[in-house]
N, C-alpha and C positions, 0 to 999 in steps of 0.2 A: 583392528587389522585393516591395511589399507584392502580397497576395494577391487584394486587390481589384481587380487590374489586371492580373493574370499568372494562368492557372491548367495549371497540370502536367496534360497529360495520364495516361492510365492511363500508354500504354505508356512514355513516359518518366521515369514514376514507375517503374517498373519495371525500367527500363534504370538509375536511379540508387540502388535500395534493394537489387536484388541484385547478386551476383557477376560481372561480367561472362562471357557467353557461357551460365549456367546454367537463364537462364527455357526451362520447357516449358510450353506450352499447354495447358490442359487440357477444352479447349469444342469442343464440337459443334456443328456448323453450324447455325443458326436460321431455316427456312421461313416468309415472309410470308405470315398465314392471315385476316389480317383483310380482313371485303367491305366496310368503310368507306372510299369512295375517298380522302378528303382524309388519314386516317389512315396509308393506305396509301404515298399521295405522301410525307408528313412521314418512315417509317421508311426509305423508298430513297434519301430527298434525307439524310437521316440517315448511312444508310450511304455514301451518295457523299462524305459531308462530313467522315466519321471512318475511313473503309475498316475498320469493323467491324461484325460482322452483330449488335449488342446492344448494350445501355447500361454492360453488367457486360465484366471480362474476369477471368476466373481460370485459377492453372494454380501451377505450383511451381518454386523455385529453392533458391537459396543464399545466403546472409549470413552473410557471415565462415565459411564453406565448413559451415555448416548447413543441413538441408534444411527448407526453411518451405516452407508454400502462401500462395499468395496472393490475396488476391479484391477489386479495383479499379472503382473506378466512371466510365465517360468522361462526362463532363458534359453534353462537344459531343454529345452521344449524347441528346435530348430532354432535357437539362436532367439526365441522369444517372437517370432516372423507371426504376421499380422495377415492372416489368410482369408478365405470369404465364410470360413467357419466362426473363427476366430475374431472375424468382423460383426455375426449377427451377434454370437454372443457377447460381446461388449454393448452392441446398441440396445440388444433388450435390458441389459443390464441397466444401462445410464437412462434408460425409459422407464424403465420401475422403478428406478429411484425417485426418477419426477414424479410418478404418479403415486408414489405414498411419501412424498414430501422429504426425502431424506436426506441429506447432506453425501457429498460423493466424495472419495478419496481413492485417487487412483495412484498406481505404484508401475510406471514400467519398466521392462526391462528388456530391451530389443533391439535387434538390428535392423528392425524398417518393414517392409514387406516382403511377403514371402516369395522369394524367385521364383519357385518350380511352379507356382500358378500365374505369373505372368500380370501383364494387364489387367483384370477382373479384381487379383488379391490390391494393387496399387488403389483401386479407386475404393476402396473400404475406406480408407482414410476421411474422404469426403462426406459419408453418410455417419460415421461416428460424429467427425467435429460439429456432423448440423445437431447430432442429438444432444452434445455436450452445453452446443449452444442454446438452445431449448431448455434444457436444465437450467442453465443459469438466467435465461429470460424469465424463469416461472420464479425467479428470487431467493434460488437454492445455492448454498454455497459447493463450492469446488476445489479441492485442493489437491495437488500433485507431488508426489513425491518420486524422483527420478533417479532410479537404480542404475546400477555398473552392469553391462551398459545400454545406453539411449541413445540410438541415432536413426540417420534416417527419416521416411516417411512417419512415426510414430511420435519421433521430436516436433514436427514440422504438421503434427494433426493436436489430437489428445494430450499431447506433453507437453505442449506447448499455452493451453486456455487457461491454466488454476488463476483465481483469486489470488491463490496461494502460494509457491512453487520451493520445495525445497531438493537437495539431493545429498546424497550420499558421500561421504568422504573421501574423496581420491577417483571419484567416479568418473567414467571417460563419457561427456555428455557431449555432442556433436551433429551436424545434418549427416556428413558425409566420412564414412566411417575412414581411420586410417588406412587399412590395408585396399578398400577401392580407390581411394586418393593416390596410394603410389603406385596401382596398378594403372591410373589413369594417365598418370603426370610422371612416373619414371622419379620420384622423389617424396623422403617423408614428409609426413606433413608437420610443420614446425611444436616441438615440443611444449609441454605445458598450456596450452593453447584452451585442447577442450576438455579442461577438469573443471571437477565442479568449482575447486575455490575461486578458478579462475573467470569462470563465470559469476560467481559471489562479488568480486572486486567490480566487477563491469554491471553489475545492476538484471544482470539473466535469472539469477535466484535469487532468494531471498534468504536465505538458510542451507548448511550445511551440517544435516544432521545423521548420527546414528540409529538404525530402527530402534536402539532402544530410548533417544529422545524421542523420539516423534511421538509418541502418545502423549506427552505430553504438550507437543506447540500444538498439535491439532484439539488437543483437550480447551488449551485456551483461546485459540484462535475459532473456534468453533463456539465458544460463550460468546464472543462480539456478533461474528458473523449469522449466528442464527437469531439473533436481535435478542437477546434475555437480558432483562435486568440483572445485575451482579447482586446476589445477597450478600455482599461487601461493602455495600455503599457504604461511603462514608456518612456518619453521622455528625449531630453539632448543629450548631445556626451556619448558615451560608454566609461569605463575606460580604458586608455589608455597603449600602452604597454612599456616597459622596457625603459629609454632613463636614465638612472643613473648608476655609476660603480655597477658592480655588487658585495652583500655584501659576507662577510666572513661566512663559514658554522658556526663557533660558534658564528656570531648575529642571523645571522637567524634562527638558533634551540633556543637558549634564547628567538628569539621575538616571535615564537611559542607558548613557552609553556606559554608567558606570561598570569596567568589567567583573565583579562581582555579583551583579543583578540578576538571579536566575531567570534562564529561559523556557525553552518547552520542553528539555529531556527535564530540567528540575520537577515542572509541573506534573510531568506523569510519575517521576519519582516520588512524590507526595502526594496527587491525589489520581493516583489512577490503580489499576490491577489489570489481568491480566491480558498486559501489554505485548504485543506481538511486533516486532518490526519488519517492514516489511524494505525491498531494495533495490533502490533507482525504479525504474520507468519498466522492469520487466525486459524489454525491448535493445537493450546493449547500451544501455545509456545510467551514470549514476551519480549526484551530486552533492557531495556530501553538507553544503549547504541547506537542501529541505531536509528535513525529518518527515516519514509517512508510517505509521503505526493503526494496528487496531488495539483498542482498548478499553474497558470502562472505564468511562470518566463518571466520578461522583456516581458511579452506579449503573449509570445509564454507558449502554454498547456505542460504539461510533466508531467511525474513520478518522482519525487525527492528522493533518499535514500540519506543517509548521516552519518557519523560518528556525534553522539551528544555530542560534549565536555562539555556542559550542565548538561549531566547525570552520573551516576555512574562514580566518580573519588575515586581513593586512591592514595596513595604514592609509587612511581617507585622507591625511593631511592634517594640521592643526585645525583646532577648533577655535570658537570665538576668545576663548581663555589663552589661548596658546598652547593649552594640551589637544592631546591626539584622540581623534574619535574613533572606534573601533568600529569595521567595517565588515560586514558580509557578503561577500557578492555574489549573488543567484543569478547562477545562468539558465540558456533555456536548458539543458537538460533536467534541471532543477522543478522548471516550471513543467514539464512532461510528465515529470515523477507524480508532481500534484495531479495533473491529470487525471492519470492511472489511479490515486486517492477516489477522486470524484467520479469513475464511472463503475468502482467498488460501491461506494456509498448506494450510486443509481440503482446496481444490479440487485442488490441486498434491501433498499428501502432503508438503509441505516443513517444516521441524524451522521452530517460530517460538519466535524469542529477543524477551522481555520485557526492556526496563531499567528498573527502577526508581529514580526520584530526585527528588523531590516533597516541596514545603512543606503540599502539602494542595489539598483541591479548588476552585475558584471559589466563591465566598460571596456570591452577587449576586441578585438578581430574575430578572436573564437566565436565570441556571442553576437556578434552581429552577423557573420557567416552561418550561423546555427539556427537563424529565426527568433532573436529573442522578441522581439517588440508584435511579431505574427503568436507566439507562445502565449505574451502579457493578453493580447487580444481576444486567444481563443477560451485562454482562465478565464477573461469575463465572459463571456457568450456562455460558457458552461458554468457557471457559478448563478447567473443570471437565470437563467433555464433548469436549473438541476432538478428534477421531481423530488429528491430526497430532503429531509429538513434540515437548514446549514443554520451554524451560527460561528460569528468569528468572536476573534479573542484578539483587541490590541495592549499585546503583553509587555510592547519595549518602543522601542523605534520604527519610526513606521515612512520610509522614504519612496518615494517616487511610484514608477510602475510596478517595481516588487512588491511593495505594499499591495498598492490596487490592485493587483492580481489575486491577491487571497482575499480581499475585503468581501466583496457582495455576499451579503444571508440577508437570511428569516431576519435575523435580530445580530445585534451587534454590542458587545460589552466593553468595557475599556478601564484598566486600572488606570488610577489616578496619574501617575507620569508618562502614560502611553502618548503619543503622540503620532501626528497623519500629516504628511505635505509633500507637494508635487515632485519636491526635490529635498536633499538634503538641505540645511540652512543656507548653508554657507554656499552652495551652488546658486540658489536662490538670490542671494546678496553679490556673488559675482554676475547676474542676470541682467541684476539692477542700478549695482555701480562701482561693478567691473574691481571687486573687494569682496575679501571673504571676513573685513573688519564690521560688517554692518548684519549678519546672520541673526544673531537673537532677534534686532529691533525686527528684520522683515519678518521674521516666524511668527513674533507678535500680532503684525497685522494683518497676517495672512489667516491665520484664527484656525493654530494648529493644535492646540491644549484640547484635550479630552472634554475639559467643560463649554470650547467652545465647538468643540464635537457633537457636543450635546444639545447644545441650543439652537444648531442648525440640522438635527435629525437625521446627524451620519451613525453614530452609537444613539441606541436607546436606553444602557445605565453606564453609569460611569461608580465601579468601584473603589470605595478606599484601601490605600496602603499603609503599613502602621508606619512611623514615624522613622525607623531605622529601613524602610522599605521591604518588598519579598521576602527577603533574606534574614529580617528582623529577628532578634534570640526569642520571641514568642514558637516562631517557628509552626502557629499555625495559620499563619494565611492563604499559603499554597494548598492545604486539604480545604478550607473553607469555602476558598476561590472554584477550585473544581467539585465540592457538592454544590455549589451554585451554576455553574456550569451545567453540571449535569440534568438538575430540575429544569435550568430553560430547554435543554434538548429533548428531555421525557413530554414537556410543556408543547414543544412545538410538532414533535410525532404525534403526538394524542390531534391536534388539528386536520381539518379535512385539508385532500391537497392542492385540489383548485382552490380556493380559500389563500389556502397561503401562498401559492405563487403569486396569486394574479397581485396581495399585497407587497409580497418581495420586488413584484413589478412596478407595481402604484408607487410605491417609496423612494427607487434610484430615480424614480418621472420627476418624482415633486422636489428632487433637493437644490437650494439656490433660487425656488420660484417664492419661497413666502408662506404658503399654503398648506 
């Protein structure tokens, strides 16, 4: 039922996202203290109307026999209005969850703050977001789920921080609610706008789910984010590393671009579990060029970003053959998205796995009006500095700044036809003389092969591909590849983390000196 017609209360959003029998209450009773009589009438006819003494309810349970807290908003409760009652008890609430370490899922359901108190109820919002923020400093996950409806000052605090962020079906999610917009402006405010799908499309959510999926994205989005090995890990020997001559730069940029070569959604489809996707940048921005996922990989929890060769392709132009190379072009909203990957990984301590496999970055007006080469700049600064354990993955093609924006880890692996260069080939070859007929020989001497990856201390193993490549009818290289994966991330968490920075840092110092 669409949500404009139906709205879930708290407690039966609660009766349906947790375990059966496991909700505990965690609220104190609330004394009516206002001398406002009409005010006073509204919260008793309130509570007669919802048998609850506040617009919040929180307290803790179970999902998939995990202890979460929870913190809910009843609508029927003034519109779900965020008062200085209603304010303490959410901030004790999100304080207890820090201090017995619990994962927080909050549900609102509101129209902002609560008018009849003025001033006082508006600045709640401030002292929630600081405690929200503090929960997620202490390495706790966050996740949000955004009921019919959210707008307002509660959008614009609390509903706005998850890790996570999903909403309801048809739900009207917005700052500024319709009916004060056309009380303000004399006009509606343009339709389809603030729904949730609508935000889905634009990278604001992540998910638009029914309460009765959500136990389950939080079931598995809650295995990554609370860092647990997967008792799914893939088993088997890991795929194994390089023991064949190493091939010629123009096979392996041909076997690249080959469009059947799977990329990073194949790789989670073989060796990953419970995959969660997650959408654009958060922030109103979405490109369907990156992929950003939690998931285990080979076992082990992480953050996945990745180049999607899946998505958005057009024509780079012929290649050295005279066939067409297939292109991706990542813009910066792309690279923001990654971002948003990297300060998940930060907040959680969770190992973040790069894929790289990119024809190069967007070449547009868009993208140079949008900051992309300031984007490529800040991926490294944060990839460089990340406290959390990264390691990348060169899975396909590996061109210019899009590349090097995902490159920098702990460690660095490379299947055998992966390939790293400043530019495409054939860009490179028009650099040098002014032809795109001389691309292979420069790749050659530029010393963009995975094996010559290796012997200059860009990747530290170079795996092999079987002979019909990824995609080979063995069909196990992709799980093999990711429980290898996943042992270097389990490998590089288990290290201390001054240790491993200061070497992530010694290693971009020394490449190109010898040393």
């Amino acid at each position: 039922m669409n949500a404009s017609n139906h709205r879930t209360s708290a407690l039966d959003l609660v009766r349906t996202v947790l375990d059966p029998g496991s909700w505990r209450c965690w609220d104190e009773p609330v004394d009516v203290t206002t001398d406002d009589p009409a005010y006073r009438a509204d919260l008793l006819a309130a509570r007669e109307r919802t048998g609850l003494d506040e617009s919040v309810v929180t307290g803790e349970g179970l999902v998939h026999g995990r202890r979460v807290a929870l913190v809910a908003c009843e609508f029927r409760f003034l519109a779900g209005s965020i008062g200085v009652a209603a304010g303490e008890r959410l901030v004790r609430a999100v304080e207890r969850a820090t201090a017995e370490r619990l994962p927080l899922l909050a549900a609102p359901a509101s129209g902002g703050t609560r008018m009849q108190e003025g001033t006082v109820a508006f600045l709640q919002m401030v002292k929630v977001a600081a405690a929200i923020t503090d929960h997620k400093a202490a390495g706790l996950p966050y996740l949000v789920h955004l009921r019919h409806p959210t707008t307002g000052g509660v959008l614009a605090s609390w509903g706005s921080l998850g890790h996570l962020t999903s909403a309801e079906p048809g739900a009207l999610i917005g700052f500024l609610g319709p009916r004060v917009h056309e009380a303000l402006y004399g006009e509606e405010f343009p339709p389809g706008v603030q729904v949730a799908e609508n935000l889905l499309a634009h990278g604001l959510v992540d998910a638009v789910l029914t309460a009765e999926q959500l136990p389950g994205v939080v079931g598995r989005a809650l295995a990554v984010l609370c860092g647990e090995p997967s008792p799914r890990a893939f088993a088997g020997e890991a795929a194994g590393a390089l023991t064949t001559p190493a091939p010629s730069a123009a096979e392996s940029i041909r076997r690249s671009r080959d469009p059947e070569r799977p990329g990073v959604r194949a790789l989670l489809d073989a060796a990953a579990t419970d995959v969660t996707p997650l959408s654009g940048t958060g922030a109103g921005e979405r490109d369907p060029g990156l992929l950003l996922a939690l998931a285990h990989v080979g076992g082990t929890p992480c953050v996945v970003l990745g180049h999607d060769r899946g998505s958005r392709t057009d024509t780079a132009g012929e290649d050295a053959d005279g066939g067409h190379a297939v292109r991706q072009a990542l813009g910066p909203a792309g690279l923001r998205a990654a971002r948003r990957g990297m300060r998940i990984a930060a907040e959680l301590g969770l190992p973040l796995l790069t894929v790289v496999d990119t024809a190069g970055a967007a070449l547009s007006r868009d993208a140079e009006e949008g900051g992309l080469a300031g984007e490529i700049a800040r991926c490294l600064a944060d990839l460089v500095t990340l406290p959390a354990p990264t390691l990348c993955l060169l899975l396909g093609q590996g061109a210019g700044g899009a590349a090097l924006a995902l490159l920098p880890a702990d460690r660095v692996v490379a299947v055998r036809h992966a390939w790293l260069s400043p530019l495409p080939p054939e860009g490179a070859s028009a650099i040098l003389y002014r032809t795109t007929d001389r691309a292979y020989e420069v790749a050659g001497r530029q010393g963009v092969r995975s094996a010559d990856l290796l012997a200059n201390g860009i990747v530290d193993l170079v795996v092999e591909e079987p002979d019909g490549g990824p995609a080979a009818a063995d069909g196990d290289f992709l799980p093999r590849l990711g429980a290898l994966l996943g042992a270097e991330m389990a490998a590089l968490g288990a290290r201390e983390q001054g240790e491993r920075l200061a070497d992530r840092r010694a290693r971009y110092r020394r490449i190109g000196l010898g040393t």
